[in-house]
C-alpha positions in Angstrom: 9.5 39.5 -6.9 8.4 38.1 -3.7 6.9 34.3 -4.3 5.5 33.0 -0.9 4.5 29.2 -1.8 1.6 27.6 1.0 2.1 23.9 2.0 -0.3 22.2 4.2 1.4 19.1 5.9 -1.6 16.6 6.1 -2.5 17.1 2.2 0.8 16.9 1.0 1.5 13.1 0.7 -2.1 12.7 -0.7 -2.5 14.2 -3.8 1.2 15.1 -4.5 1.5 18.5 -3.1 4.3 17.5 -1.4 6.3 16.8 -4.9 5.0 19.7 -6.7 6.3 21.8 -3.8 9.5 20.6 -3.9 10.0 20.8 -7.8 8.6 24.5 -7.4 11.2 25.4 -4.9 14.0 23.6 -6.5 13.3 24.4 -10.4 13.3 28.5 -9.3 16.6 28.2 -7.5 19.2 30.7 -9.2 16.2 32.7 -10.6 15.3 36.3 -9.5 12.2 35.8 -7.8 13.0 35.3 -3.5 11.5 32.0 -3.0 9.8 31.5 0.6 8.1 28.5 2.1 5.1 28.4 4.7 4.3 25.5 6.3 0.9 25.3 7.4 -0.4 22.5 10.1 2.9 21.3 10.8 4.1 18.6 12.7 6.5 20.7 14.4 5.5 21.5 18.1 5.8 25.4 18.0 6.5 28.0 15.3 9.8 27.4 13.6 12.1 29.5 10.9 15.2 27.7 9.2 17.1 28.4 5.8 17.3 25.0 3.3 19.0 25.4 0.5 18.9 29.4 0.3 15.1 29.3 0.7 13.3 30.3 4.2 10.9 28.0 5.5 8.6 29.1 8.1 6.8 26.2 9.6 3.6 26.6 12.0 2.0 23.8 14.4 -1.4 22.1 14.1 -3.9 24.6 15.9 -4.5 23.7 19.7 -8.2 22.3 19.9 -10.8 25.0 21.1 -13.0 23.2 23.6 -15.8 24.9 22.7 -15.4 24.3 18.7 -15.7 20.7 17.2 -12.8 19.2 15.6 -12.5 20.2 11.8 -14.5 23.9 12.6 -14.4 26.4 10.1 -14.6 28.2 13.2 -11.0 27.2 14.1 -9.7 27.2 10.1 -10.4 31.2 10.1 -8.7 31.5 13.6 -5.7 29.6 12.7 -5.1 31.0 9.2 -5.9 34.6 10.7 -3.2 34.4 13.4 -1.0 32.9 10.4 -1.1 35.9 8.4 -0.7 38.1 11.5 2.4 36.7 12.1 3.8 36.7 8.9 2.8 40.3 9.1 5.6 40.9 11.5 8.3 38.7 9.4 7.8 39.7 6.2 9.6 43.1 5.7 10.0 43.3 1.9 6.2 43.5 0.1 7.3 44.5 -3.5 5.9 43.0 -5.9 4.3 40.3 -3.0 2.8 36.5 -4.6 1.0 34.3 -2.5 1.0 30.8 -3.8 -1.6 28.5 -2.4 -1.9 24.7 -3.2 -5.0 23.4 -1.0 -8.8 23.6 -1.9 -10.4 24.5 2.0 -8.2 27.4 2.3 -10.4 30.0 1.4 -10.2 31.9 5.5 -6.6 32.2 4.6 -7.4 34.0 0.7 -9.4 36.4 2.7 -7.0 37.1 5.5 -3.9 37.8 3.4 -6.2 40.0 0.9 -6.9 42.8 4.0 -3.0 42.4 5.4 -1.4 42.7 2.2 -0.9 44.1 -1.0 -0.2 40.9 -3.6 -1.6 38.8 -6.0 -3.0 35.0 -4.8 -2.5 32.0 -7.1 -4.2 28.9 -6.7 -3.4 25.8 -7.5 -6.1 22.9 -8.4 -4.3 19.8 -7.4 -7.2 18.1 -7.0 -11.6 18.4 -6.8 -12.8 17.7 -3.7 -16.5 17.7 -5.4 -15.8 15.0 -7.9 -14.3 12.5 -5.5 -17.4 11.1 -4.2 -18.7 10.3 -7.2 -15.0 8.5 -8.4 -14.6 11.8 -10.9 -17.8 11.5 -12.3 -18.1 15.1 -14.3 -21.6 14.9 -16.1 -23.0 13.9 -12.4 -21.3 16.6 -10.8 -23.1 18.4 -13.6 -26.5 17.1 -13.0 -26.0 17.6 -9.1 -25.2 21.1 -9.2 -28.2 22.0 -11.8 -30.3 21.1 -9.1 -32.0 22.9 -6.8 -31.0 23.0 -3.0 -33.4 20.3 -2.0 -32.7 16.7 0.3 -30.8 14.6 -1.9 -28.3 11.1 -0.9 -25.5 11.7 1.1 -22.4 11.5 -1.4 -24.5 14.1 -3.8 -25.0 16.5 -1.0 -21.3 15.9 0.0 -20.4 16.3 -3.3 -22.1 20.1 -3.6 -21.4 20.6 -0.7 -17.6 21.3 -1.4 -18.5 22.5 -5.2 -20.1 25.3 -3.2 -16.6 25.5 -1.3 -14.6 25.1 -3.9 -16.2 27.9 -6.1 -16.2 30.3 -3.6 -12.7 30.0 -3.1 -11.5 30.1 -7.1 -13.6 33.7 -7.5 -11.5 34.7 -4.5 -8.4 34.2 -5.7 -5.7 36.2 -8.5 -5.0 33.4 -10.3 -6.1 30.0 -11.4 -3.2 27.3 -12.4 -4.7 24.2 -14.1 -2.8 21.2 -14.2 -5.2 20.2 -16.9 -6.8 21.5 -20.2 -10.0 19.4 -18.4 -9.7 21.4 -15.3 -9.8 24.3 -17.0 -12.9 23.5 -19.2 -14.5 22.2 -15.8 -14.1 25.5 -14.2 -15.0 27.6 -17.1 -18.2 25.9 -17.7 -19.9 24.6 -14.3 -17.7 26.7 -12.0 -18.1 30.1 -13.7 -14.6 31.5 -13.7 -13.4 33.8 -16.9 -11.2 31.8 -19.0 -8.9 35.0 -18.6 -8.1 33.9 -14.8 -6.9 30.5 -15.6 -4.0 29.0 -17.1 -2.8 25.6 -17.7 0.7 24.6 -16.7 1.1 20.8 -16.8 3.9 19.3 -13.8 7.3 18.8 -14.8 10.1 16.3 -13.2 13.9 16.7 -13.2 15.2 13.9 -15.6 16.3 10.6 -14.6 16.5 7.5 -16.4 17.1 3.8 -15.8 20.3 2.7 -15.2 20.0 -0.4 -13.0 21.1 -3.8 -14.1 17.9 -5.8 -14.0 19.2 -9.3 -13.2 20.5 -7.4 -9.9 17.5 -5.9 -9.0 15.8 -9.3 -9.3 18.0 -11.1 -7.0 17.6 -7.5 -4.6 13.8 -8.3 -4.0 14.1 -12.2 -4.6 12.3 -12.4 -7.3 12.2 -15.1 -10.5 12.7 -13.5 -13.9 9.2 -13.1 -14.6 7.2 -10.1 -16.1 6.2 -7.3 -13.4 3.5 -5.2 -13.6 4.2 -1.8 -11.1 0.8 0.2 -9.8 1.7 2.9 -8.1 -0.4 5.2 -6.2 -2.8 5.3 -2.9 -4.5 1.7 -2.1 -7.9 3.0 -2.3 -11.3 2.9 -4.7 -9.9 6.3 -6.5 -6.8 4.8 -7.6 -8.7 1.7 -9.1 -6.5 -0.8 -6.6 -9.4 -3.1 -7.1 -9.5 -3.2 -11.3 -6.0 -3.6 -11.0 -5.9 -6.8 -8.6 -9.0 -7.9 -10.6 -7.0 -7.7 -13.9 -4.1 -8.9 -12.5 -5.7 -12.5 -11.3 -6.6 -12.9 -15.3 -3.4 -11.8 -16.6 -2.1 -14.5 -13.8 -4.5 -17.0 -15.2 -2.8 -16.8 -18.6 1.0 -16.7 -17.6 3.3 -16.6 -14.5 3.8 -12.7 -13.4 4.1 -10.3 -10.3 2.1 -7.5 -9.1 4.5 -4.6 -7.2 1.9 -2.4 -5.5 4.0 1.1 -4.4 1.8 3.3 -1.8 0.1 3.9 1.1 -3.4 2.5 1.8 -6.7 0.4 3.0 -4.4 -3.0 2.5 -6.6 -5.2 4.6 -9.5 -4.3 2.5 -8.2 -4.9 -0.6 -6.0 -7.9 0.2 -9.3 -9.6 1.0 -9.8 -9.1 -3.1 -6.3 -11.6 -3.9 -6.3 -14.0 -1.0 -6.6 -16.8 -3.4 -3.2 -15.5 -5.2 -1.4 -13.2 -3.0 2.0 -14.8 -3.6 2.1 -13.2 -6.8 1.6 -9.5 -4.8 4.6 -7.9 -3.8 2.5 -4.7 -1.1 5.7 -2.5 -0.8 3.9 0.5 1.0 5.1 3.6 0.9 8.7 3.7 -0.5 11.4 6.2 -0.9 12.8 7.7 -4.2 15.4 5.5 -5.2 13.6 2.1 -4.2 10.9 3.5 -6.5 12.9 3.9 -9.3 13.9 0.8 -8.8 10.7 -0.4 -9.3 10.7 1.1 -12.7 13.7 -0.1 -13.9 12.4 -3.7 -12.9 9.2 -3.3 -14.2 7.8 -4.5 -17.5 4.6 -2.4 -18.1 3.1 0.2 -15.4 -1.1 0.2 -14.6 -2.4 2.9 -13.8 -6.8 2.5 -13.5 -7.4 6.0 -11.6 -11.1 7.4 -11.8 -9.7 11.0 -11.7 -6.7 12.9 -12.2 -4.8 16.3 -12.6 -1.5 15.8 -13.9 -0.1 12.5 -12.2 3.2 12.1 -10.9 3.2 8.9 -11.5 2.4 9.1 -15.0 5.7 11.3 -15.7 7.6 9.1 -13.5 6.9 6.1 -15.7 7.0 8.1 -19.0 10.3 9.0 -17.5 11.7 5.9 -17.1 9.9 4.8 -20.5 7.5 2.4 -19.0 5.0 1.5 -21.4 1.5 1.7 -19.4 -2.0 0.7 -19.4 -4.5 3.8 -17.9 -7.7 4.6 -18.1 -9.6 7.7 -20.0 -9.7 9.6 -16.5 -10.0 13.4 -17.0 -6.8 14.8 -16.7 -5.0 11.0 -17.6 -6.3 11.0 -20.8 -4.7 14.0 -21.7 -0.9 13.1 -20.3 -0.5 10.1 -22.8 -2.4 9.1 -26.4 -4.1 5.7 -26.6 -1.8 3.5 -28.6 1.0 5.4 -29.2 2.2 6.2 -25.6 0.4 4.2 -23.7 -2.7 1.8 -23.7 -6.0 3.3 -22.3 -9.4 1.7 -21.0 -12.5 3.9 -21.1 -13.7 4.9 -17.6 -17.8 3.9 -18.1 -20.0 6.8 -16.6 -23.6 4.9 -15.3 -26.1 7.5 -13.7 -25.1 6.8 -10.5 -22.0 4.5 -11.2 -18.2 4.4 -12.8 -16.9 1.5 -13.2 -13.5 0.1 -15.5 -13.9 -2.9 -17.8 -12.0 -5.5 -15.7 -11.7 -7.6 -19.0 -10.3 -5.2 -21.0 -8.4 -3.9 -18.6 -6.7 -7.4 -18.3 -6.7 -7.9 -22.0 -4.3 -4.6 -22.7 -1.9 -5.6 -20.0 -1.7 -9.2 -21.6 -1.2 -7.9 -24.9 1.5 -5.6 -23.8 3.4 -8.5 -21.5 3.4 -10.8 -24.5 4.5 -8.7 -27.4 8.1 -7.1 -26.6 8.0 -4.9 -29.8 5.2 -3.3 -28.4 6.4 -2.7 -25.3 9.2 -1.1 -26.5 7.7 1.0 -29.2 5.2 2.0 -26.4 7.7 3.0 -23.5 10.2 4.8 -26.3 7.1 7.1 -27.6 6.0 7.9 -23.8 9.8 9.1 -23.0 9.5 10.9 -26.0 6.3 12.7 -24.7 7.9 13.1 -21.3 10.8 15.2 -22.8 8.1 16.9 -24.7 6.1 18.3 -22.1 7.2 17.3 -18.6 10.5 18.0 -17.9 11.5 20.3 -15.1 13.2 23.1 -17.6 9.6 23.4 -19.6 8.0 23.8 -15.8 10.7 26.5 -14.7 9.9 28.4 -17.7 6.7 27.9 -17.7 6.4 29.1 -14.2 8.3 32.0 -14.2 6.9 33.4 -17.3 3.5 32.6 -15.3 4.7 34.6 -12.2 6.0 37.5 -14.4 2.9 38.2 -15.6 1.4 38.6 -12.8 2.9 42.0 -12.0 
């Protein structure tokens, strides 16, 4: 079997592509499927082959700007991805039993292109829903949106069916649907119209690490007092629900001394605007690397995680992981990685007809109660490792995977 696995530089940081990628690659070393890499829209500045770790990597540059096109033209997408495929044409000498894994949601030029070149299956996998993102994950609007005729309506609804119509078009085009989500899958059965026979659900899995720092160290590390710390994780934007968080955090502050450590890449001078009046209490790391992160985890009291919408989050193993007990939300796809009260604390998301919104009270109030009752905490964060070594390690996604692939052919 020969797996070919699609990255696309500019998503990968975004919506974790870049970490499923690498736990792909590395969980199906020492199997018998040849593992390949193609890096699409790479930073490099001409087309580049190198061997990592037994595994070829192909890497191809950002396409040079056609004067005549405007920036972002399908126009271009279909030129670059067609030139793509031509070229691998020449490289690619063994096409038995030939798998093309895509992980991006615009790449439909490059389904089409590989289907006339070659003889293989294509998988997709949904990371992420373009469509429900401007209306913060909204699924019964999305609903309503589509139902409707194709008429003038506001800008984020025609955005929003605009790349529904994208996104559809694509999954009928491909193999193979992977769902990182038993929602997902619903969501595409019912208002995307794929056969439930073309779709199967394969939640992420991380290799296993736990805690071993010596707290009282780590404290003195980032200079700070031995107080409770709450971690968020995750992109500083609206998505991620940065602003419930800071907005809980200022009441949890009001009822005893704690820190916020905010971990990722964002709109800070937008947000900070929302905790001028207690940003000493804010630790805004940025983006940090993999050990400092775990850090984070093992210093860490209880995790918050408000997202609108989510797949299978990263984050969400990471902290089930490291037993973190957390407070999330009933996102799609959230929900479903933890249960309310046992392995972990969840808010309802609230669905308005043209609003979602988190209850910033209750929000704060779950946090509180978890800071202030130790038993809990620990009850918590023992019963979301548990759930962790149930469904999300890297030896249930390497078997998973490969069972997946094999069936394929």
């Amino acid at each position: 079997m020969n797996l070919y696995i699609f990255n696309k530089s500019s998503y990968a940081a975004i919506f974790g592509i870049g970490t499923y990628v690498r736990e792909l690659t590395k969980t199906l070393r020492n199997s018998e499927i040849n593992v390949y890499m193609v890096n699409l829209k790479s930073e490099k500045t001409q087309i580049h082959i190198e061997e990592i770790d037994g595994i070829r990597h192909w890497y191809f540059p950002e396409p040079i700007q056609q004067e005549h096109l405007p920036k972002k033209s399908t126009k271009q997408d279909e030129l670059y991805y067609r030139n793509v495929v031509y070229l691998l044409q020449l490289y690619i000498d063994d096409r038995k039993d030939l798998i093309f894994h895509l992980n991006s949601m615009d790449c439909k030029p490059l389904a089409d292109a590989l289907k006339i070149v070659f003889d293989c299956k294509i998988v997709l996998v949904v990371h992420y829903l373009h469509s429900v993102m401007p209306l913060l994950g909204s699924i019964s609007r999305l609903s309503t949106i589509i139902s409707q005729p194709d008429e003038p309506m506001e800008s984020v609804e025609t955005i929003a069916k605009r790349f529904y119509l994208r996104e559809k078009e694509l999954t009928h085009s491909v193999d193979k649907i992977i769902c990182l989500s038993n929602h997902t899958f619903d969501l595409l059965r019912q208002d995307y119209d794929i056969c439930q026979e073309k779709m199967v659900v394969i939640y992420n899995g991380l290799a296993k690490t736990s805690s071993v720092y010596y707290k009282p160290e780590l404290f003195v590390k980032y200079n700070i007092q031995s107080i409770p710390v709450i971690l968020f994780v995750g992109r500083v934007d609206n998505m991620k629900g940065i602003t419930y968080a800071l907005r809980a955090f200022k009441r949890v502050l009001d009822a005893m001394p704690c820190r916020l450590i905010i971990a990722g890449e964002g709109s800070f001078n937008v947000h900070m605007k929302e905790c001028e009046d207690f940003c000493t209490y804010i630790t805004w790391a940025g983006r940090v690397g993999k050990e400092q992160l775990y850090e984070f985890y093992s210093i860490a009291d209880i995790g918050v995680l408000p997202s609108f919408t989510e797949q299978c989050n990263y984050v969400a193993i990471e902290m089930m992981m490291h037993g973190l007990p957390m407070v999330t939300t009933s996102a799609p796809g959230l929900a479903e990685m933890t249960e309310d009260g046992i392995s972990s604390l969840q808010v309802p998301v609230i669905e308005n007809d043209d609003t979602v919104e988190i209850d910033t009270e209750l929000l704060a109030e779950k946090m509180l109660y978890l800071l202030q009752n130790s038993e809990e905490r620990k009850r918590i964060g023992a019963n979301a490792r548990k759930r962790y070594e149930l469904l999300y390690t890297s030896d249930i996604f390497r078997e998973n995977m490969i069972n997946f692939y094999q069936s394929l052919l």
